[in-house]
Each structure stands twice: as structure tokens, then as C-alpha cells.
N, C-alpha and C positions, 0 to 999 in steps of 0.2 A: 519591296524596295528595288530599286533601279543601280546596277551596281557595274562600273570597269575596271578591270586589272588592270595594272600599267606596270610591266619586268620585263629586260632585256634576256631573262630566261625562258627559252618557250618549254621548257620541263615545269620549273616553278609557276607558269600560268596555269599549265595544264593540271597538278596539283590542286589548285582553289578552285579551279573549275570544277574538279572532280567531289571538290569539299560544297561547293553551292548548289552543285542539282542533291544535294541527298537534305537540303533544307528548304521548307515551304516558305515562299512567300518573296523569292528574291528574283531578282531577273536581270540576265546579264546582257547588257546594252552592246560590250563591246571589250576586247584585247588589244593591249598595244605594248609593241615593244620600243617603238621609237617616240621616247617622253615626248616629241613635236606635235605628232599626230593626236597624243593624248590629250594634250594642250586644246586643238582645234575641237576636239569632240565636246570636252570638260567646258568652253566656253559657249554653245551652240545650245546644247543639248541639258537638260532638267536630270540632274544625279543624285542620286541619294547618298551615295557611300562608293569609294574608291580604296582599292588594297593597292598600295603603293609601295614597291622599295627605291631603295637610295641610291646604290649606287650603279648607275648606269650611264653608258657611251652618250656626252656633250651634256651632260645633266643631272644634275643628284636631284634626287628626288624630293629634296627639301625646295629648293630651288623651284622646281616645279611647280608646291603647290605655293610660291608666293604671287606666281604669273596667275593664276585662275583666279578672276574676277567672281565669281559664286562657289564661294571654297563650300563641298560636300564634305558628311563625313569622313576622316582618312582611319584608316588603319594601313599601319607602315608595317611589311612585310622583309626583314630584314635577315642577312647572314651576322650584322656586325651590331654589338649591344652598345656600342660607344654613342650611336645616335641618339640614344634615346631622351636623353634632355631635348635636345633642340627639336627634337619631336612633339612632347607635348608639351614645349615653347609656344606651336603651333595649336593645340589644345585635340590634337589626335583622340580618336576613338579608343583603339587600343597599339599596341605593339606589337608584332608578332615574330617571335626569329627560327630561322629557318635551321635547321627542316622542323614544319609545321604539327605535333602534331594532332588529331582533329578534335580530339576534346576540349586541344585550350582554342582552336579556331572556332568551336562550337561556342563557348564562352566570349569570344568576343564579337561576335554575329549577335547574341544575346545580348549584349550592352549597346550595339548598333541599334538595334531594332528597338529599346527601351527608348533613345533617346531621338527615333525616329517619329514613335508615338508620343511621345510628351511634345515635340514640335507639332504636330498633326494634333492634337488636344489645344495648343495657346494659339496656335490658328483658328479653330472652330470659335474659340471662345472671343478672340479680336474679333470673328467675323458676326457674331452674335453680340457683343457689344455695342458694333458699329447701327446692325438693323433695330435695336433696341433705343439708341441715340438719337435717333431721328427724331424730329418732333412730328406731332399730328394739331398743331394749335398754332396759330401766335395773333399777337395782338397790335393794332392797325389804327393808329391817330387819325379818328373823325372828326372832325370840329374840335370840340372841345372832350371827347372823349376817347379812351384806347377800348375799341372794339376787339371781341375776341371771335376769330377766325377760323371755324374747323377744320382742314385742311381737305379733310375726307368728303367736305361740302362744298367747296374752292372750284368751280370748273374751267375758269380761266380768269388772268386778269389782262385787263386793255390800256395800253396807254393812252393816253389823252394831255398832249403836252405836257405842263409839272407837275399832273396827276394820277395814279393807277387807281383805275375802276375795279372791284372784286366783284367777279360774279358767281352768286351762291346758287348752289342746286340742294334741294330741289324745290327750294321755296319761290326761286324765281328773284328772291332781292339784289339790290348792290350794294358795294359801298366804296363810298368814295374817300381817297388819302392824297394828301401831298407827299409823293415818295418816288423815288426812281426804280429801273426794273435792276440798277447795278444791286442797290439796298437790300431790295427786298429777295434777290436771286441767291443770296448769302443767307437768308433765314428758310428759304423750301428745300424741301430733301428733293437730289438731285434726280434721285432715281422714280420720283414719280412726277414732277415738275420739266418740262421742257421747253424751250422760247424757239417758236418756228415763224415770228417775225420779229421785226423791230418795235413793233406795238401789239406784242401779243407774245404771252406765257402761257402755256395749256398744261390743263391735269392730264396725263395722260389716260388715268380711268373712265375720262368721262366719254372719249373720241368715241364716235359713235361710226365713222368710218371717214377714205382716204379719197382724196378724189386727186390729179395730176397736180393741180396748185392749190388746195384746199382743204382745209382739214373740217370736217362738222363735228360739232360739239350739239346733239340733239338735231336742232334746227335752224341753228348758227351756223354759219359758213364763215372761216378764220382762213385768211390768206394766209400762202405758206413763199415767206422771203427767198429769194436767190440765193441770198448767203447764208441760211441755215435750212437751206433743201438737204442738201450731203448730211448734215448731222440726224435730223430728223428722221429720213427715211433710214440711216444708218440704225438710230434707236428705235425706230414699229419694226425693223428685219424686213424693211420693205428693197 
């Protein structure tokens, strides 16, 4: 965990410093006695957990954390127990009052890090939600029928004025729809579907390689537009 002290005492920083190297897995980004500077790093910089006290020169430390746009967790490092409602008002980690000593800072290091893995657990699990979500299918008004479209067999589709062409690999077919690219850009997962012209959507599985304004899909050559040149080459890492 990525962790800054913010005390106008440079005894009491040195204290929790001396409390954090004797625990694995923390890492101390940064010290600040001047709540301002704190401010500037705590908005910049990716934090996991902040040990914070209150009362300090131009700025209580409540105060402080209502300015930080990405409030991390806090544990409030304090002389005075009066604070402690408006503390976890704020929904504080833990409390801690000074002088610290390290068993109960050990204990709330311990409630830090629980609630840093249970965040880190409902991310993985949103992030495996999301790739699960995707579709690999959908279905496509032919004439008179809703065809169904593999995605994974999708190699690009062509506009063709108020119609999109599908072109299927590896059988070589088409099929043809009345639909637009806004339409149908709303039903392909984004992350394997890319539109590198005005009349053209490409799988990106199928690019067979890149040429200065061309993309080949096999033995198709798919001009690649001025206006989604930047995006395109942005998504190959070209």
C-alpha cells in the first residue's frame, strides 16, 4: 500500500515512519508538514492510505481531507479524542491518539490493509464482469430474416450508403443489412471492433498487417481515414 503522513510534528512523522518500515507491504510515497503541499501530492499522485492529524498551522486536518478530490484511506493521528466523531463523519479507517503505541498502530494497519484488499477483490471482480459481458454474437435483419452473426467470424463490415455489408471469415460470405455504423458500433465490443474509416469497421483479430494508409484484412486492403488515423494507430501501439 502506498501511504503519506501529513503532521506539523517532525517527531510524530518520524514515530509512524519508524512504525511502517517494521511492516511488509507498505510504502511511503511521501512526509508533509505543510497540509498545502499535502494537498498538491494527495491530488496528483495514486494513495492508498494517509495518517493524518488535525490540528495543524492554517488547517485542521478535517478540513484537509474535504479538499482531496480522491479521498484515500485516512487514519487520523491525533493528541485530542474530542475529534473523533467528525472523524468518522468522514468514514476514517481508524483513529489513533497520540503517543501511539505500536500494537494498537499494528491493529489499525490491519483494518487498513483488509479494506484495501476487499477493494482490490470488487475491482477484479467489476473487471471480470465487464470481459464476461461482452457479447461474441448478435443478430442482423436480412431481408426478411434476423441473421445470426459470430463475431469471432466478423472480419470487417463496409458501408455501402443505407447499408452495412458483413464480411464473414473464413467462409468468404456476406451479408447484407439496412443499418448504420452509429447502430451497429453500440452492439460490438469495443475492444476488439475498431472503425479506421468512414466506411469501414475492422475486427482487429483478423489485420493481417499495417501499411502507411491501409490496413489488410488477408487480401483486402481497407483504407485507413485522416480522422481515425490518431485513434487507430493509437490502438495497434503503432
Amino acid at each position: 500500500m502506498t501511504v503519506v503522513i501529513i503532521d506539523d510534528e517532525p517527531l510524530a512523522i518520524e514515530v509512524i515512519e519508524s512504525y511502517l518500515a517494521q511492516v511488509d507491504g507498505m510504502e511511503l510515497l511521501a512526509t508533509c508538514t505543510n497540509p498545502l503541499d499535502a494537498i498538491k501530492i494527495l491530488n496528483k499522485r495514486k494513495v492508498d492510505l494517509i495518517f493524518l492529524d488535525i490540528e495543524m498551522p492554517n488547517f485542521n486536518g478535517l478540513e484537509l481531507a474535504k479538499n482531496i478530490e480522491n479521498l484515500p484511506q485516512i487514519i487520523i493521528t491525533t493528541a485530542y479524542s474530542q475529534y473523533a466523531l467528525d472523524g468518522y463523519e468522514l468514514n476514517v479507517t481508524d483513529y489513533l491518539i497520540k503517543p501511539i503505541p505500536f500494537p494498537r498502530f499494528l491493529k489499525a494497519i490491519a483494518r487498513a490493509k483488509n479494506n484495501h484488499e476487499l477493494e482490490l477483490r470488487s475491482r477484479r471482480v467489476h473487471l471480470d464482469e465487464t470481459v464476461v459481458s461482452e457479447p461474441d454474437f448478435l443478430f442482423i435483419k436480412a431481408e426478411y430474416d434476423r441473421v445470426r452473426v459470430n463475431l469471432n467470424e466478423l472480419a470487417y463490415i463496409e458501408g455501402l450508403k443505407d447499408y452495412l455489408k458483413f464480411h464473414l471469415k473464413p467462409q468468404g460470405k456476406a451479408v447484407l443489412t439496412l443499418s448504420s455504423f452509429k447502430e451497429i458500433l453500440e452492439k460490438l465490443p469495443p475492444s476488439k471492433f475498431l472503425r479506421v474509416h468512414r466506411s469501414f469497421v475492422v475486427n482487429i483479430d483478423f489485420i493481417t498487417a499495417i501499411q502507411k494508409t491501409k490496413i489488410l484484412v488477408g487480401e483486402v486492403r481497407i483504407p485507413i481515414g485522416d480522422k481515425y488515423k490518431k485513434e487507430v494507430f493509437k490502438r495497434l501501439n503503432l
